[in-house]
PADREN-195354 format. One line per field, with one value per residue (C-alpha): x, y, z. Coordinates in nm, 2 decimals, m for minus. Each point is the difference from the previous one (the first is absolute). Layout:
<pts>
px	X_...;
py	Y_...;
pz	Z_...;
</pts>
This chain:
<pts>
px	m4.03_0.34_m0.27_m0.09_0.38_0.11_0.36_0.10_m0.07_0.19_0.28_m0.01_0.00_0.29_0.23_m0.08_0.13_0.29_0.06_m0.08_0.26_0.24_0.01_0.02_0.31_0.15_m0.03_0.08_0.32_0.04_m0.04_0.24_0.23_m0.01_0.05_0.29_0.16_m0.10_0.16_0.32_m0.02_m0.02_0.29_0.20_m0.09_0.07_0.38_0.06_m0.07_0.19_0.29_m0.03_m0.04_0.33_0.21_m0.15_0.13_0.29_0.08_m0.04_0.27_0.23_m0.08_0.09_0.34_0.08;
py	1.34_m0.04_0.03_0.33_0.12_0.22_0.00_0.27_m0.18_m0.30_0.25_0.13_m0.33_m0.11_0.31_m0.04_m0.37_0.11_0.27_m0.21_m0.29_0.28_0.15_m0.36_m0.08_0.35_m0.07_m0.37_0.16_0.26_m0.25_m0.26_0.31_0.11_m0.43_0.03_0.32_m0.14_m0.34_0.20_0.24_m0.32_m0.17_0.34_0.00_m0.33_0.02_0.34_m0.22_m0.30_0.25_0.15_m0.31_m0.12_0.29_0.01_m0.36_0.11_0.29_m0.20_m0.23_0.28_0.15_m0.34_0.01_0.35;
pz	m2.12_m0.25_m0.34_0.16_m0.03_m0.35_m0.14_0.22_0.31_m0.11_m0.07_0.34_0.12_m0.14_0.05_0.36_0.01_m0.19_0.25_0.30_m0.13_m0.05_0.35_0.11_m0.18_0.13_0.35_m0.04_m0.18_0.29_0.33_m0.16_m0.06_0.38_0.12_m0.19_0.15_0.36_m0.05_m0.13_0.30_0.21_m0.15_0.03_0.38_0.07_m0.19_0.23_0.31_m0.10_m0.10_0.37_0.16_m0.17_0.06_0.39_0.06_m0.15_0.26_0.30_m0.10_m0.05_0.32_0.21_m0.18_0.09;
</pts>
């Protein structure tokens, strides 16, 4: 079967894999991109909540005294 391919198929052949490992590293590039903008998002989320948590145990406190 391979004795039966020329130069040109070879060629082919080997842009494709070329092409094929490119795409790979793109979306490998692009996922890893997006995990990192949800884990930031997350962290972001979770400081708002521990900020509102804080400053609603704070207000209860003042309110007894008052």
């Amino acid at each position: 079967m391979f004795d039966e391919w020329t130069v040109s198929t070879w060629l082919i052949l080997l842009v494709d894999i070329v092409a094929i490992a490119i795409v790979v590293m793109f979306l490998k590039r692009k996922i890893q991109h997006k995990l990192h903008e949800v884990e930031a998002r997350q962290a972001h989320q979770r400081l708002q909540r521990k900020r509102t948590q804080t400053s609603s145990s704070d207000e209860p406190s003042t309110k007894r005294k008052s």
